[in-house]
C-alpha positions in Angstrom: -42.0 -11.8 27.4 -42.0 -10.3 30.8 -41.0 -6.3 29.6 -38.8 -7.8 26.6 -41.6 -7.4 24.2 -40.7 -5.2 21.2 -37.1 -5.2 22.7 -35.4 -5.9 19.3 -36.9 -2.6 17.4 -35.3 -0.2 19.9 -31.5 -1.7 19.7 -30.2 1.0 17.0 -30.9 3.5 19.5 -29.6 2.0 22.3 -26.1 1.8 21.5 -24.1 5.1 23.3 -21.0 5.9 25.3 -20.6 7.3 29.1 -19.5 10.8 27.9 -20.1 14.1 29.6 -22.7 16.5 28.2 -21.3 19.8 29.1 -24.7 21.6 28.6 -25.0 24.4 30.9 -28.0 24.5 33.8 -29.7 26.5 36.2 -29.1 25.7 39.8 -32.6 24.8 41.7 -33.1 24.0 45.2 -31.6 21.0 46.9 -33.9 20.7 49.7 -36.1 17.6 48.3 -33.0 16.0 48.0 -34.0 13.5 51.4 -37.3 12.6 49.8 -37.0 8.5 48.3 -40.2 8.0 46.1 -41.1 4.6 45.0 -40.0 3.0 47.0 -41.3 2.2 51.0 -38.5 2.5 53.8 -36.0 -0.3 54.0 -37.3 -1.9 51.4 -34.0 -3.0 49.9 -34.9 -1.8 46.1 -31.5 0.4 45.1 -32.2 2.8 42.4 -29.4 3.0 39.9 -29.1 6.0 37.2 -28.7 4.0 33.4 -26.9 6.6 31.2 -27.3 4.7 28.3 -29.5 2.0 27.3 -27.4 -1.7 26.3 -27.2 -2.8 23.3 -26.5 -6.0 24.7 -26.3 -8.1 28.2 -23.9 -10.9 26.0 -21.2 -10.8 28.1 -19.3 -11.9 25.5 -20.6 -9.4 23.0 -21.0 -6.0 25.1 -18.4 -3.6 24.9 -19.7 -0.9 27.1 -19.3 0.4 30.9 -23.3 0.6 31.0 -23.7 -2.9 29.8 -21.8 -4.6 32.1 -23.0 -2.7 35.6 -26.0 -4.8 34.7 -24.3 -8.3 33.6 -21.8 -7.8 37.1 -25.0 -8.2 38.6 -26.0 -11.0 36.6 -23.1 -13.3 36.8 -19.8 -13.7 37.4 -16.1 -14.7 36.1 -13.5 -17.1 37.9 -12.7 -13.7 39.4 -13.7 -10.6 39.7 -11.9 -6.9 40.2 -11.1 -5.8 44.1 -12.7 -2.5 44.8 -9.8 -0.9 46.0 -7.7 -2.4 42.8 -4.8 -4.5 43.2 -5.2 -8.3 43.4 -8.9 -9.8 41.9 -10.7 -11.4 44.0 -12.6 -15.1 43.9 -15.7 -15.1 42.4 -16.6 -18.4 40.7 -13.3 -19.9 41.9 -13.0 -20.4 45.5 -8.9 -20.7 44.6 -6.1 -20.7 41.7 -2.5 -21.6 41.0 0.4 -21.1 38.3 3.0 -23.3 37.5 6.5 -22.4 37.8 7.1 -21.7 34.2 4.2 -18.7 34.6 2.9 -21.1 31.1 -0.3 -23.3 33.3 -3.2 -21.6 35.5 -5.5 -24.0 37.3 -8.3 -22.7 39.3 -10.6 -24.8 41.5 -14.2 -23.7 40.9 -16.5 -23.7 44.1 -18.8 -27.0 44.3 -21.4 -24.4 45.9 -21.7 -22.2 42.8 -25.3 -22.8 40.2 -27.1 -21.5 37.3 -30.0 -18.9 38.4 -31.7 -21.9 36.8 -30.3 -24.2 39.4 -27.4 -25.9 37.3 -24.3 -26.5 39.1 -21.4 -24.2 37.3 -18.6 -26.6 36.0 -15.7 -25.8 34.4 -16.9 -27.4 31.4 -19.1 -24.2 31.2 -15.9 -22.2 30.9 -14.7 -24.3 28.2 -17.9 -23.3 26.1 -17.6 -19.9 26.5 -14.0 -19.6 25.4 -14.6 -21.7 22.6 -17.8 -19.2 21.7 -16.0 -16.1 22.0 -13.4 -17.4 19.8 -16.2 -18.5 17.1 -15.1 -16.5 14.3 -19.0 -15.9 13.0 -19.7 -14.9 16.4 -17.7 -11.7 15.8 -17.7 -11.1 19.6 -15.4 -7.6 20.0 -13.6 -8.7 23.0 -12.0 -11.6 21.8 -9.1 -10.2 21.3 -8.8 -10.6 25.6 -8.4 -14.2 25.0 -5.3 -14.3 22.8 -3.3 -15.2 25.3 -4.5 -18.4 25.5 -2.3 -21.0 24.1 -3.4 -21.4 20.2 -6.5 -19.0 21.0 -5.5 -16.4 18.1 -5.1 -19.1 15.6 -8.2 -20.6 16.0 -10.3 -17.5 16.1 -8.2 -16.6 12.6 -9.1 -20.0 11.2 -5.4 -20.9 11.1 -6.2 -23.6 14.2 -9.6 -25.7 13.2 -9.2 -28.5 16.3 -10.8 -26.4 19.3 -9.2 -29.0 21.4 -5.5 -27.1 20.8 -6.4 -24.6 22.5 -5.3 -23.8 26.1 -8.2 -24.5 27.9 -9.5 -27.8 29.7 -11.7 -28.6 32.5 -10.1 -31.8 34.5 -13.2 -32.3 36.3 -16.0 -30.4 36.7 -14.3 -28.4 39.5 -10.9 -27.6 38.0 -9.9 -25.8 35.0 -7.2 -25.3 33.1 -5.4 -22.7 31.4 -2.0 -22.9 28.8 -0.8 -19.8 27.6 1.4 -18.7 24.6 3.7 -16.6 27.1 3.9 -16.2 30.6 1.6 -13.3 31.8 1.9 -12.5 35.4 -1.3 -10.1 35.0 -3.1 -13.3 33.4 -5.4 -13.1 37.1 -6.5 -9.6 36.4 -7.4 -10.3 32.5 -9.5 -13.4 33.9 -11.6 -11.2 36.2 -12.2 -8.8 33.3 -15.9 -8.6 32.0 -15.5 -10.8 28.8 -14.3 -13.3 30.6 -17.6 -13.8 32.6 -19.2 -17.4 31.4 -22.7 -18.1 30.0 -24.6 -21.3 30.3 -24.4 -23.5 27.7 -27.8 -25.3 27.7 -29.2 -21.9 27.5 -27.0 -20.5 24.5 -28.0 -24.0 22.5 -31.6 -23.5 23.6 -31.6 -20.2 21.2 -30.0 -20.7 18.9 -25.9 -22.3 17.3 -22.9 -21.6 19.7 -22.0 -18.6 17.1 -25.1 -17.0 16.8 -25.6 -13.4 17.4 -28.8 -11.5 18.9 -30.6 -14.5 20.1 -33.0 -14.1 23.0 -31.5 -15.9 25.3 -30.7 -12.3 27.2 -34.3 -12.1 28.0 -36.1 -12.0 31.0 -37.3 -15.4 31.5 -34.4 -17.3 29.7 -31.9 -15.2 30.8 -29.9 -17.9 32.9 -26.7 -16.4 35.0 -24.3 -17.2 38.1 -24.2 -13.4 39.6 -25.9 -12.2 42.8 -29.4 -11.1 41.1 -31.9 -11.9 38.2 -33.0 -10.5 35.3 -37.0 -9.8 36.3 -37.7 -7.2 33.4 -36.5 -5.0 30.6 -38.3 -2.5 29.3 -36.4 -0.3 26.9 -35.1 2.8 27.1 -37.1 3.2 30.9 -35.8 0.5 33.6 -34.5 -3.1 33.8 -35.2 -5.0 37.0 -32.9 -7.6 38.4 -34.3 -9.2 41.7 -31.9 -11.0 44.6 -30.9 -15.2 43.4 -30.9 -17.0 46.2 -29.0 -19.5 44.5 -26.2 -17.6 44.4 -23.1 -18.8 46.3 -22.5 -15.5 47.8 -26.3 -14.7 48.4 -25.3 -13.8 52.8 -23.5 -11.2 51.5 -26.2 -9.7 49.2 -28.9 -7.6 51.0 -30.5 -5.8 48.4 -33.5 -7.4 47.5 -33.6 -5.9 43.9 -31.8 -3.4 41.7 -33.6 -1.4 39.4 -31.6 0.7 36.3 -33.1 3.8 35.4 -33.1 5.4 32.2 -31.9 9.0 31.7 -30.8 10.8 28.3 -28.5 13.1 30.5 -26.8 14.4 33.6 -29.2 17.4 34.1 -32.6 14.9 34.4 -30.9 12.4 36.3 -29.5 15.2 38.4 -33.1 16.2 38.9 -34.6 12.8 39.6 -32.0 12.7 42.4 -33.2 15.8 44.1 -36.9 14.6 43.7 -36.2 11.1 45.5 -36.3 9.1 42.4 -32.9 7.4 41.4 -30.4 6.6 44.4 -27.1 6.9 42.2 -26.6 9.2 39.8 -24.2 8.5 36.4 -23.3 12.0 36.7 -23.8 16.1 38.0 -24.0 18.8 35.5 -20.5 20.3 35.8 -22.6 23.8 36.7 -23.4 22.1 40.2 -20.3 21.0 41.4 -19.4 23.6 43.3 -23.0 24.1 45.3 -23.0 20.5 45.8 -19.3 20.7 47.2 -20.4 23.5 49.7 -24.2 22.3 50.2 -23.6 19.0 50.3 -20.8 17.6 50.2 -21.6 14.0 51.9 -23.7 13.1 48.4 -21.2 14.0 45.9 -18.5 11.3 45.3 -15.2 12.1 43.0 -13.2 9.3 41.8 -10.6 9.5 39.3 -10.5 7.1 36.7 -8.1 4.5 34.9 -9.3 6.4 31.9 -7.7 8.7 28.7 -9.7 10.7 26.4 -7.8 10.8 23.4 -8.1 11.7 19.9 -7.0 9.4 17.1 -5.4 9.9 14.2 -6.2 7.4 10.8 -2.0 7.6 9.4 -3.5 6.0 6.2 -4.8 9.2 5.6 -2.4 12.3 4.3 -1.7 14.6 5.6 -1.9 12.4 8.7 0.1 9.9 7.4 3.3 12.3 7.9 4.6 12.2 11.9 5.5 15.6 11.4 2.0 16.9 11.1 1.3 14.6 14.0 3.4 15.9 16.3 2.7 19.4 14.8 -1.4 18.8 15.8 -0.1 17.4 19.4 1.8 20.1 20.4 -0.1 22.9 20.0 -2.6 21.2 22.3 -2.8 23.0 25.5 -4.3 20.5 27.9 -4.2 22.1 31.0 -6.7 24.7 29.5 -9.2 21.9 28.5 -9.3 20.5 32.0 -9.7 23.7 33.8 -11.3 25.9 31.7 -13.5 23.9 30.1 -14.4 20.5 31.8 -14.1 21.6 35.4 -14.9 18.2 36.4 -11.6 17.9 38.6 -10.0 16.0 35.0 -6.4 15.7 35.0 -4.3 16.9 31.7 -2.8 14.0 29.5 0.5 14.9 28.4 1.1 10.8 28.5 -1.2 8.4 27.3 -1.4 5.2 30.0 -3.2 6.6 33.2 -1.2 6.8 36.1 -1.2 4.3 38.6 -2.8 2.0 36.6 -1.8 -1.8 37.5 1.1 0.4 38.9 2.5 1.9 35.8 4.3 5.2 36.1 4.3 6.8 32.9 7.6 8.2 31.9 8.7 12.5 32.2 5.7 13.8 29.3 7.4 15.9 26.2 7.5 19.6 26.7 4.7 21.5 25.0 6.6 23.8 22.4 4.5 25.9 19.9 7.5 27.2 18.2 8.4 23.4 17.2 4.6 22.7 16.0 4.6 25.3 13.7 8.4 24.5 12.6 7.3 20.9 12.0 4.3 22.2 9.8 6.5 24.1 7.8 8.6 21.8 7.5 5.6 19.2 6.2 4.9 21.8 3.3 2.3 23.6 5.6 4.3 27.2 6.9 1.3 28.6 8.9 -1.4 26.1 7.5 -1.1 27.2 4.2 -2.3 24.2 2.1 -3.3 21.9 4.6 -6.4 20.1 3.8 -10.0 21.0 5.9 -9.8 17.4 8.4 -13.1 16.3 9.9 -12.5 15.7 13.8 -15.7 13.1 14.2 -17.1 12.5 17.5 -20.6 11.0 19.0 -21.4 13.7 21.4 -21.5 17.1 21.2 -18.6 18.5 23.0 -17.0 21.9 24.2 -13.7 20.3 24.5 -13.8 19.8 20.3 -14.6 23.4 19.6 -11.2 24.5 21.8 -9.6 22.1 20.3 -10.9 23.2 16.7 -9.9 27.0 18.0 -6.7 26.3 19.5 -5.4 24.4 15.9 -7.1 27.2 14.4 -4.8 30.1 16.3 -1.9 28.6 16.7 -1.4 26.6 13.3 -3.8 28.6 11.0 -5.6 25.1 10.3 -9.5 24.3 9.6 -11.1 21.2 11.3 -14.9 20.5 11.0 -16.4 18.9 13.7 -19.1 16.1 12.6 -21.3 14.2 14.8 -22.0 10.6 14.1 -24.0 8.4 15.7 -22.1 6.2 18.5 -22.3 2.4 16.2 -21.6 4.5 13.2 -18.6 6.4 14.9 -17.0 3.2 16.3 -17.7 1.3 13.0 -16.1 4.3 11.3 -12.9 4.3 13.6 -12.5 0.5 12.9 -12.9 0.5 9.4 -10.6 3.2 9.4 -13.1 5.6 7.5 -12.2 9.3 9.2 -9.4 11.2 9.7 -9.5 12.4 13.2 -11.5 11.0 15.9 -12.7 11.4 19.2 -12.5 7.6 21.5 -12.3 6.6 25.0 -9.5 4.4 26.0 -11.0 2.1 29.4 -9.2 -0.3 29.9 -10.6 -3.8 30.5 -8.5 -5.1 33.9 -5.9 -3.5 36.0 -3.1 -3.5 33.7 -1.6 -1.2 31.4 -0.8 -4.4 29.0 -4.4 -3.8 27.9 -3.9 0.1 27.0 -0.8 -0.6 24.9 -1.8 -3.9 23.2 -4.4 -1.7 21.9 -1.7 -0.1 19.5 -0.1 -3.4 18.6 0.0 -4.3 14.7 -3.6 -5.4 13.4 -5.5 -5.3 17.1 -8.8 -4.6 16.3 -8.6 -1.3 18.8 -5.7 0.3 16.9 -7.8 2.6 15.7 -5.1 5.1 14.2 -4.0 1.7 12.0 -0.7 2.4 12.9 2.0 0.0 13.3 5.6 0.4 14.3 7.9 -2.9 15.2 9.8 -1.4 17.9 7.2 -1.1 19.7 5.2 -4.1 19.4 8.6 -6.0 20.6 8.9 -3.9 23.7 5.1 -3.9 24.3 5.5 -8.0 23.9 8.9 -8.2 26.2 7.4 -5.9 28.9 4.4 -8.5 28.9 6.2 -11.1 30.2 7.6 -9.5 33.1 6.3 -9.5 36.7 5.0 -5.6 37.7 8.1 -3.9 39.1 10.9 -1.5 37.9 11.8 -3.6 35.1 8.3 -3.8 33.3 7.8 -0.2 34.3 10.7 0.5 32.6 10.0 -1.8 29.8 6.5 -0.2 29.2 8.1 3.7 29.2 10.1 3.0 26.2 7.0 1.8 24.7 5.2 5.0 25.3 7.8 7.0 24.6 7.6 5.5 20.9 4.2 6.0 21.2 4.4 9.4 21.9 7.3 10.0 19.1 5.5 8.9 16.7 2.1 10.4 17.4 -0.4 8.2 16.1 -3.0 9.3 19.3 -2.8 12.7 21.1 -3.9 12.3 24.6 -6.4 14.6 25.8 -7.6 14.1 29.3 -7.5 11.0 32.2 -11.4 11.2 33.1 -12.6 11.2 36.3 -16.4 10.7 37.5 -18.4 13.1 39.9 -21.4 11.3 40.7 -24.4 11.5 43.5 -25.1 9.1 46.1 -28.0 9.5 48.6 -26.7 8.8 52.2 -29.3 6.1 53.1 -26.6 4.1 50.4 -24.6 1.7 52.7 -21.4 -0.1 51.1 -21.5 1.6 48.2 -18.5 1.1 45.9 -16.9 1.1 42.6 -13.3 1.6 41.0 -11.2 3.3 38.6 -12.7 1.2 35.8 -15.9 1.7 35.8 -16.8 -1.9 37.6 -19.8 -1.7 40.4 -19.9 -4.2 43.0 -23.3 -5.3 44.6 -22.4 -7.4 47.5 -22.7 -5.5 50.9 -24.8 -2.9 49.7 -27.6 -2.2 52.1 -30.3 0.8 52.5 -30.5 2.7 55.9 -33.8 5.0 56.0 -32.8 6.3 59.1 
């Protein structure tokens, strides 16, 4: 099966999340850091570090940053995410429109655009892949993205049985239509979000039923995308090969000849494989290099702050968690500041707000004052006067993290509490956060397209991401009336009240907004990426000069 073989053994240790390692490393020499092994001179083979093996390359089931660098290169939505942010570009529509009610979308796929397999894309393929990620039995994660369709949420809740209700129709096989509940002026940037990529039909039926989970249809040699490159070969946990499609609609503009992901378990090997010649583009650095790479080299080392919040979440079904007081009480005696410059040293910014700023130009509202004194009057007012009687919480995580053990010491000082740390498997951890079985938890909030709609739905009533299971009707209504407003001062406005409630009521305590520090050897031309994690493969070249 062409480096697939065996593939299906290895998927409960594949599933992980990009998260720093914060192990500490001795600094060797950078001087083989020009050598390029494997690979002969201009020979148009990038080497790309793979953090963390996928669990999947469904588009419509994969959750993860990791997965989807390698189904972006795959295939493609109707549109896909600008570098620099801002408007999303066309992908697999050449062009779109909305009504004048905001309610109707129609885009106009290109007549140029195939199948790897050599299948014209129609927008009768679009159709199927909404109506599969909606399947109930499929289960897929992301759904959720599609809700805004028209009827979309009833159908997927088995309220709606008559697929045809829902808001999506292809007129031909060039045009294709979208109805939404609501008008949703961000509705471009959701459509150009990963989820939203399509998969061929005739390939999905091929496999196995419409619903059907963990069919092979992702491997190499069925696998059957619209994206700039093919899937050659797989072999887990070491590499997985995608070669240049010439079918592709865009192929001018794709020099590479073939992309290969590389598997490391962490920053300091890849870090070492970059020196030796052997990987192109690093994940990571080990945080102990940053400064000689700043001084030594500074050309190789890229920064780029992310549309992304470490936060810790905290299950209110659970007491004494269930009491705001205590909430606010655990926030405030947070000291962020000291977290992002004492401990990560990554260039990390402090979260005293939970929505990144900037992100689909959101401008989070003045943060609440750190106050010690009013943590430790709001525990004693709880019943706990300087932690005396508060239960031992477990703070669950998937990696093992500095940043827990001063959070675990700064509860500890300044509110006389005890927290356990307990490490969990990622699949277990995020199955746990769901379910709602822990107490406090570590997660990382990325949001899906350029808009803070996605980052607040999250906390809605019932959303499958609300991991705290809090809900509060105040603020789904404003989170719902700032979603129909076009960006400006009146939907920023809109969305500050919402985080302000948020942020009252304390069912998350924002941590950190992330930002990457990553290598990249200068024979890399075009290079580029975004604050959300998306990696773009057209106009890369390499220049062995």
């Amino acid at each position: 099966m062409n480096g697939r073989v065996n593939h299906q053994k290895h998927r409960k240790g594949r599933i992980g999340l990009i998260f720093l390692c914060f192990s500490c490393f001795l600094w060797p020499s950078l001087s083989s850091c020009s050598k390029r092994d494997n690979a002969t001179p201009n020979s148009q083979v990038l080497r790309l570090s793979q953090r963390n093996e996928p669990a999947t390359l469904d588009p419509q089931l994969a959750t993860l940053p990791d997965e989807f660098f390698v189904i972006r290169a795959l295939s493609e939505g109707l549109l896909a995410p600008a570098p620099g942010g801002g408007a999303p570009l066309p992908a697999a529509a050449a062009s779109w429109s909305a009504s004048p009610d905001g309610l109707v979308y129609t885009f106009l796929l290109r007549p140029e655009a195939r199948w790897s397999n050599g299948d014209p894309v129609t927008a009768g393929d679009f159709v199927y892949s909404v109506h599969r990620i909606l399947s109930p039995a499929l289960a897929a994660p992301k759904a959720a993205l599609f809700f805004r369709l028209k009827n979309a949420a009833a159908f997927y809740r088995g309220q709606e049985r008559d697929f045809a209700r829902v808001g999506v129709h292809a007129l031909d096989d060039h045009r294709l239509e979208f109805t939404l509940e609501q008008p949703m002026p961000d509705f471009p940037a959701l459509v150009a979000s990963g989820p939203w990529i399509p998969v061929h039909p005739a390939t999905i039926g091929q496999h196995g039923r419409i619903d059907q989970r963990d069919t092979p249809w992702t491997w190499p040699g069925n696998y059957a995308g619209n994206g700039p490159f093919t899937l050659a070969a797989w072999r887990p946990n070491q590499e997985i090969t995608v070669t240049r499609n010439p079918a592709y609609h865009g192929a001018a503009q794709v020099p590479l000849q073939q992309v290969r992901f590389v598997a490391f378990d962490n920053r300091d090997s890849e870090e070492r494989a970059f020196r030796a010649g052997q990987v192109d583009v690093t994940m990571d650095v080990p945080f102990t290099k940053l400064a000689t790479y700043r001084t030594a080299q500074p050309p190789v080392l890229h920064t780029v702050p992310l549309h992304e919040t470490r936060y810790l979440a905290l299950n209110v079904t659970r007491v004494p968690l269930n009491d705001a007081r205590v909430r606010r009480a655990l926030t405030l005696a947070l000291d962020r500041t000291a977290l992002v410059e004492k401990v990560l040293l990554g260039g990390q910014r402090p979260a005293l707000t939970f929505i990144p700023p900037g992100l689909g130009g959101y401008q989070a509202p003045a943060p609440p004052a750190g106050d010690l004194a009013e943590a430790r009057r709001l525990l004693a007012e709880a019943g706990f006067p300087g932690g005396a009687g508060f239960p031992r919480l477990e703070l669950d995580t998937w990696v093992n993290s500095p940043v827990l053990e001063a959070i675990q010491q700064m509860w500890r000082e300044q509110l006389g509490l005890e927290v356990t740390i307990a490490q969990r498997e990622a699949r277990i951890h995020l199955a746990a956060l769901a379910a709602g079985d822990y107490a406090l938890g570590l997660v990382p909030a990325i949001p899906d397209y350029d808009s803070p709609a996605d980052l607040f739905e999250r906390f809605t009533s019932g959303h499958p991401a609300n991991y705290p299971h809090w809900a509060n009707a105040g603020y789904d209504h404003l989170v719902a009336a700032a979603g129909r407003l076009d960006a400006g001062a009146d939907r920023n406005a809109a969305y500050q009240l919402a985080e302000k409630v948020l942020l009252a009521d304390a069912p998350v305590i924002p941590l950190y907004f992330n930002t990457q520090n990553f290598l990249v050897r200068p024979s890399v031309q075009g290079w580029q990426g975004d604050a959300l994690w998306t990696r773009f493969y057209q106009n890369i070249h390499l220049d062995e000069k």
